[in-house]
C-alpha positions as CSV (number, residue, x, y, z in Angstrom):
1,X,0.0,0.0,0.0
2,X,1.1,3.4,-0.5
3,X,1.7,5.8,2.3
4,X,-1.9,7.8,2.7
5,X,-1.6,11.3,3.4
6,X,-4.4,13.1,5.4
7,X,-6.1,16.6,3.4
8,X,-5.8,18.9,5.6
9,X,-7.6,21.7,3.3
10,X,-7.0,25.4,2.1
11,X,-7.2,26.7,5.4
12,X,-8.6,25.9,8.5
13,X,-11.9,24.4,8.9
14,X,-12.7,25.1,5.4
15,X,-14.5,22.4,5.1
16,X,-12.5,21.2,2.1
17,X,-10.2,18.3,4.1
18,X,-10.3,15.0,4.8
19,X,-13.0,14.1,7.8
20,X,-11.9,13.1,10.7
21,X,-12.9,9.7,10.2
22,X,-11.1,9.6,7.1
23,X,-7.8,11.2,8.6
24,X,-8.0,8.6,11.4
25,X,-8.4,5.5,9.0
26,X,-5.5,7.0,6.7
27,X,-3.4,6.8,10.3
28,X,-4.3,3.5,11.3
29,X,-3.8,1.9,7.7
30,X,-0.3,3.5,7.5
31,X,0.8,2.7,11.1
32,X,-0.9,-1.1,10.2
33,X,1.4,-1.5,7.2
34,X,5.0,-0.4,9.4
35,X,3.7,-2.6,12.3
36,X,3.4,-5.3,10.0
37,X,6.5,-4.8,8.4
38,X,8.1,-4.8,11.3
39,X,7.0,-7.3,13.0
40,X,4.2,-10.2,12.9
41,X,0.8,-9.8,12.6
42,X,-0.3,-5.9,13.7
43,X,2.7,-5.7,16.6
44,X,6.0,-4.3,16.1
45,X,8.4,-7.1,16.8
46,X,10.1,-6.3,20.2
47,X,13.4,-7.6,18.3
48,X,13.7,-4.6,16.1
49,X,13.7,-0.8,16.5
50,X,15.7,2.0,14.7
51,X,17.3,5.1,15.6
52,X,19.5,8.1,15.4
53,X,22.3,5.0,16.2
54,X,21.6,2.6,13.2
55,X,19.3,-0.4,13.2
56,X,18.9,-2.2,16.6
57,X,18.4,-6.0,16.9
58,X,17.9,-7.2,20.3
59,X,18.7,-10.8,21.5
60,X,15.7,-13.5,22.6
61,X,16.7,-11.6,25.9
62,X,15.0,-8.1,25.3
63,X,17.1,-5.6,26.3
64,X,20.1,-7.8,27.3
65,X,22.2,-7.4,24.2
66,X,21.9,-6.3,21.0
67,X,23.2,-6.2,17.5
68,X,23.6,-2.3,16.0
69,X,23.7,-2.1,12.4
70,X,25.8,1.3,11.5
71,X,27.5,2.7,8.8
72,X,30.3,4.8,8.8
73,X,30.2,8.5,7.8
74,X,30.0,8.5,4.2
75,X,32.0,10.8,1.5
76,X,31.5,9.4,-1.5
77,X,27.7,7.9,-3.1
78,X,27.9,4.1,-2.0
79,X,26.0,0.8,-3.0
80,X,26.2,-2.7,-1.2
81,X,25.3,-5.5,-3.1
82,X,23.8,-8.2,-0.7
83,X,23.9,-11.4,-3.2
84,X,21.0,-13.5,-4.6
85,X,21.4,-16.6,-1.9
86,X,20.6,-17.5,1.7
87,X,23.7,-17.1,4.0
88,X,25.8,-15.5,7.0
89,X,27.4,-11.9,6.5
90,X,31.1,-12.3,6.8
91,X,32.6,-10.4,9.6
92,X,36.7,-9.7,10.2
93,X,37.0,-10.6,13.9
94,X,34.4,-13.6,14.1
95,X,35.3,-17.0,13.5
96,X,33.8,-17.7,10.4
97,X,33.6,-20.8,8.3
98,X,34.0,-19.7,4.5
99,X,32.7,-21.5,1.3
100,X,32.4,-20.9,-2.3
101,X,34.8,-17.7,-1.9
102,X,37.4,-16.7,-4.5
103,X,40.2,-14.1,-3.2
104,X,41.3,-11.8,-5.7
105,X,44.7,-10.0,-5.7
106,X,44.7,-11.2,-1.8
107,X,47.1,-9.9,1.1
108,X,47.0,-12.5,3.7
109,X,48.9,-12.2,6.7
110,X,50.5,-14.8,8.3
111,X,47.9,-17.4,7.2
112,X,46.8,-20.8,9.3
113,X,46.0,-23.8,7.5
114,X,44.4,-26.5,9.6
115,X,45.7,-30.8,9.7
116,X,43.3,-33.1,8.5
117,X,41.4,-34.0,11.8
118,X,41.9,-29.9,12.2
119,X,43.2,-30.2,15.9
120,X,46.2,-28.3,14.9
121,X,47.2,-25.9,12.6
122,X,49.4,-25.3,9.9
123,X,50.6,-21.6,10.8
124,X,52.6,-20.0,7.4
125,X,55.0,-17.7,8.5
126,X,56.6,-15.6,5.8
127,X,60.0,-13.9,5.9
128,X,61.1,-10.0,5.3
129,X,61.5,-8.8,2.1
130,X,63.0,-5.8,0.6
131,X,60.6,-6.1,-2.7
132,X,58.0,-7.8,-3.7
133,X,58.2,-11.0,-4.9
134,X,56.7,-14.3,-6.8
135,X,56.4,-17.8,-6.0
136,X,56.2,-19.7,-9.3
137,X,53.9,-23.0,-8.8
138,X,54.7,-25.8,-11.4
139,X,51.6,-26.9,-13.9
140,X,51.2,-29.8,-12.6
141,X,49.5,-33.0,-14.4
142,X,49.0,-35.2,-10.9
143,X,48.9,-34.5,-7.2
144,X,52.2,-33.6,-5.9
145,X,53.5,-32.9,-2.8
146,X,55.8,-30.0,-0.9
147,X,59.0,-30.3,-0.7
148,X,60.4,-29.1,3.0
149,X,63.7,-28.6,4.4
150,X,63.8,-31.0,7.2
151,X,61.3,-33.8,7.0
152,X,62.4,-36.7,5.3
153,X,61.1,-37.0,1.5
154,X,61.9,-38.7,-2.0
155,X,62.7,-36.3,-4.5
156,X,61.5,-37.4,-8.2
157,X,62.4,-35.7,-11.7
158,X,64.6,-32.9,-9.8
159,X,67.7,-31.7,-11.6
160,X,69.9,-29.7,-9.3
161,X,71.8,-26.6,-10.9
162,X,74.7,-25.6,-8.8
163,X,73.4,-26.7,-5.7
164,X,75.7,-27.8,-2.5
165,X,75.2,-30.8,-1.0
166,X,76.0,-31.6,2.6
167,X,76.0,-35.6,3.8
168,X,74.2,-37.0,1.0
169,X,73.0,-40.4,1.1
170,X,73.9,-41.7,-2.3
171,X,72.6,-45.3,-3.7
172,X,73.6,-45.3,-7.3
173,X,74.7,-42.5,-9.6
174,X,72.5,-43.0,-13.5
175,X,73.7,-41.3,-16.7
176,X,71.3,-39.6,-18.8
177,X,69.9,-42.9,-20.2
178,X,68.9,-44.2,-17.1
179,X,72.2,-46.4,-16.9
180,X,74.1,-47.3,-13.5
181,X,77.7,-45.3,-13.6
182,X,78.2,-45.6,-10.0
183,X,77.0,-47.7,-7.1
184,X,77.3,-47.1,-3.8
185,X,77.5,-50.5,-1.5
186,X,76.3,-49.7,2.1
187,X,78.5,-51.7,4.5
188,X,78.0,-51.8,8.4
189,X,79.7,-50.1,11.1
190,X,81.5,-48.4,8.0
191,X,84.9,-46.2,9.5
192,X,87.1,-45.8,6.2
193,X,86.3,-43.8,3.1
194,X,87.5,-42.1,0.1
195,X,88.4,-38.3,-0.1
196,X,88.4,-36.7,-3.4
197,X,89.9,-33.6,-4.2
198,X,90.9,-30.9,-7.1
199,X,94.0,-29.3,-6.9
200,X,95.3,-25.9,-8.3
201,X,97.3,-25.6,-11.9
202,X,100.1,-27.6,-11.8
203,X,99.0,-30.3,-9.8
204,X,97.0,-33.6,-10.3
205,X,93.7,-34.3,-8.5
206,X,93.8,-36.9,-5.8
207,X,92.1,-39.9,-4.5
208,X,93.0,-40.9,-1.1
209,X,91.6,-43.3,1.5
210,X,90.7,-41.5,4.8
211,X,88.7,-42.4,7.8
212,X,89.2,-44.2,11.2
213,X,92.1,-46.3,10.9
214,X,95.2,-45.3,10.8
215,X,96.6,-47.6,8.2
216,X,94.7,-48.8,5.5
217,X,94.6,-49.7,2.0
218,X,92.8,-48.6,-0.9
219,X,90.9,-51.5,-3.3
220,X,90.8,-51.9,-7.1
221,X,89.4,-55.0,-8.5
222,X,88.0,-56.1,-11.8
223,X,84.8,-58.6,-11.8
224,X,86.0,-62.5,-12.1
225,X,88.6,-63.0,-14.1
226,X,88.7,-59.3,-14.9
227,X,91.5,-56.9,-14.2
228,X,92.6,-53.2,-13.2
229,X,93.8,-51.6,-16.4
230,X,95.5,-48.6,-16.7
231,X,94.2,-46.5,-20.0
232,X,97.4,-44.5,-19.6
233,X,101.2,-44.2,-18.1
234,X,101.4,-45.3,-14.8
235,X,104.2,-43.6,-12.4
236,X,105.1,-44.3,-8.5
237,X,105.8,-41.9,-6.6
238,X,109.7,-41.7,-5.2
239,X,111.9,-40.6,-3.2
240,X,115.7,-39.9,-3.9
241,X,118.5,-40.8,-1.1
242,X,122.0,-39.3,-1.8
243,X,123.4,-40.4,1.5
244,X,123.4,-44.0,4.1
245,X,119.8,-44.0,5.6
246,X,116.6,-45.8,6.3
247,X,114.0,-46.4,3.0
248,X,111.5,-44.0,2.6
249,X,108.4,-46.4,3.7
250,X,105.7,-44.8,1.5
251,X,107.2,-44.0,-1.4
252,X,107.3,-47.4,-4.1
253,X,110.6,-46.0,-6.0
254,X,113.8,-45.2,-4.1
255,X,115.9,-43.8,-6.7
256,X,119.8,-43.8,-5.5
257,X,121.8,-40.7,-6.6
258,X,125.5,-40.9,-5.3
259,X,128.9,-40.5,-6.3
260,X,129.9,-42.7,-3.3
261,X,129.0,-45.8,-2.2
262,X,125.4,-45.3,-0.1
263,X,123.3,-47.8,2.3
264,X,119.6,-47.5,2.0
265,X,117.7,-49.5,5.5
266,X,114.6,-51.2,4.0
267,X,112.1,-51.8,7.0
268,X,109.7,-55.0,6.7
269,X,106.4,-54.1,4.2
270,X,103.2,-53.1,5.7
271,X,101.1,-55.2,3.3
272,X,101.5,-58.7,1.5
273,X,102.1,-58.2,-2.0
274,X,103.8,-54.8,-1.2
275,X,106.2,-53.9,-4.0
276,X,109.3,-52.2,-3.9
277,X,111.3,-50.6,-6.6
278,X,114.8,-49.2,-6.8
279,X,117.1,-47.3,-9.3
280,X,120.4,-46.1,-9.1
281,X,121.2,-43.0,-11.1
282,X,124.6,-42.8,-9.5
283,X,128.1,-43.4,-9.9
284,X,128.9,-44.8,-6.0
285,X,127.6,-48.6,-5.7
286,X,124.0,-48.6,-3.8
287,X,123.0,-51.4,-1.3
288,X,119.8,-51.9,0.1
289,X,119.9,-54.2,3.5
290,X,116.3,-55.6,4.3
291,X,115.3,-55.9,8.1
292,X,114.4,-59.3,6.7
293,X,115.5,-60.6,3.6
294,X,115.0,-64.1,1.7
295,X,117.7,-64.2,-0.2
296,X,121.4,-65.2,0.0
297,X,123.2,-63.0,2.4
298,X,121.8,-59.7,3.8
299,X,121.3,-57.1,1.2
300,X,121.5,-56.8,-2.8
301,X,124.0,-54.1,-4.0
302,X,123.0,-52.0,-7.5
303,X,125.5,-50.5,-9.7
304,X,125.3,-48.0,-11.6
305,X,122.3,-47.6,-13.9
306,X,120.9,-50.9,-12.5
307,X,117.3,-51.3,-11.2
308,X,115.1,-54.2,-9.3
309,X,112.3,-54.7,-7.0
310,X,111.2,-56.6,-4.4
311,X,108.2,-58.4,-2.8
312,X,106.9,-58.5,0.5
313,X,105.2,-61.8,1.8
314,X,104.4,-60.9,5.2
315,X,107.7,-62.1,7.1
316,X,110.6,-61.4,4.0
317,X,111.3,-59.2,1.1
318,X,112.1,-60.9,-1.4
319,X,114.4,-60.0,-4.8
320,X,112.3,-60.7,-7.5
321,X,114.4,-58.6,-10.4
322,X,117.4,-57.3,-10.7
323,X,119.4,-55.9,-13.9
């Protein structure tokens, strides 16, 4: 119905207005429509009343508490679309379960993502940055997971581009065909290892045997019947003696380089199978005396330019060339 509005006439009591009956019918009709607005049936719902504050809805406790409705003081023209479905109005401090929402161009701060039986929470907790930047999601064509620092995973399809690796735990190494170029055996209670290392110009890189023990060899097999072959020259390291003194233990060639006559002390061999080598480059006769030797008398003298080795078997050396 549309609001009735009482004729008051010309002037007064000119007899050109609405009666009094009518004016009072045109009061009651329009305060009958707002009462039944408002509330049910002809009452104004006790639940609702408006003011100079906003809209008031009281709780099912009249008077208790109540919900204003109030809008901030306007400066420009403003509309709020209310949508076309049934639902809550979202507010920023209530807890709020949200559906069906899509967040464009988004700032969230420090966001909470809850487990799956949501007894805890997932609390994402971004660092400080000098500019803005992007995190750049893969297009995926499966579910995929995270990958995280510290929890333990298996990485699949990753290619690492100068990346540093502390304490890897390395199974097999494959070429780009899929092919096993290196594989890793994991032995118990494992103390010794190799330690690899490049060197500067002018000096070769180095495989050594490091670990635990003290002394201990490094070993080179083939499979079965095979063999260790060497693609290229293969040198020993030496070490030259120009005066009477004990063998240098480590080194495999003792080159002798005297004018004199010179005594070089071989101790006993580490290692059955150890091989010993010796040159003389000079003039002066060199003899090498063995600890313990196997063969007649108690050293082997080299002349000049002459060479030989020996073999340790655990208890002797042993001359096994000499020209």
């Amino acid at each position: 119905m549309a609001r009735q509005t009482i004729n008051t006439g010309a002037t007064a009591n000119d007899g050109t207005g609405d009666s009094l009956r009518n004016a009072g019918n045109k009061i009651n009709q329009n305060f009958q429509e707002l009462y039944q607005f408002l509330g049910e049936s002809d009452q104004v719902s006790p639940y609702l009343f408006l003011d100079s504050d906003g809209i008031h809805f009281n709780g099912e406790s009249v008077n208790t508490f109540k919900t204003v409705l109030d809008v901030e003081d306007p400066t420009q023209n403003n509309t709020i679309t209310l949508p076309d479905s049934s639902g809550n109005v979202v507010i920023d401090t209530a807890a709020q379960t949200l559906f069906n929402k899509t967040l464009a161009q988004t700032a969230l701060t420090e966001p909470q993502i809850k487990d799956n039986d949501s007894s805890h929470n997932y609390k994402i907790v971004p660092g400080a940055l000098t500019s803005n930047l992007n995190i750049n999601l893969p297009s995926l064509t499966d579910s995929d997971t995270f990958v995280m620092a510290k929890v333990a995973q298996t990485l699949e399809n990753k290619i690492l581009d100068s990346a540093t690796i502390n304490f890897p735990k390395i199974n097999r190494i494959l070429d780009t065909n899929g092919a096993t170029v290196t594989k890793y055996e994991a032995f118990p209670n494992a103390v010794n290892y190799l330690s690899m290392g490049g060197e500067a110009a002018g000096y070769p890189p180095s495989i050594y045997v490091d670990g635990t023990d003290t002394n201990i060899n490094l070993a080179l097999g083939g499979k079965g019947d095979g063999a260790v072959v060497m693609d290229t020259k293969f040198a020993l390291n030496s070490s030259t003696h120009t005066a009477d003194g004990t063998v240098d233990n480590e080194a495999a060639l003792c080159i002798f380089n005297s004018a004199t006559p010179v005594i070089g002390y071989l101790d006993d061999g580490a290692v059955i199978g150890e091989l010993k080598y010796f040159v003389n480059s000079g003039t002066g006769t060199a003899t090498v005396t063995p600890t313990n030797f196997a063969g007649a008398g108690s050293n082997v003298a080299f002349a000049s330019n002459q060479a030989g080795f020996m073999i340790w078997t655990g208890s002797f050396w042993h001359l096994a060339s000499k020209q």
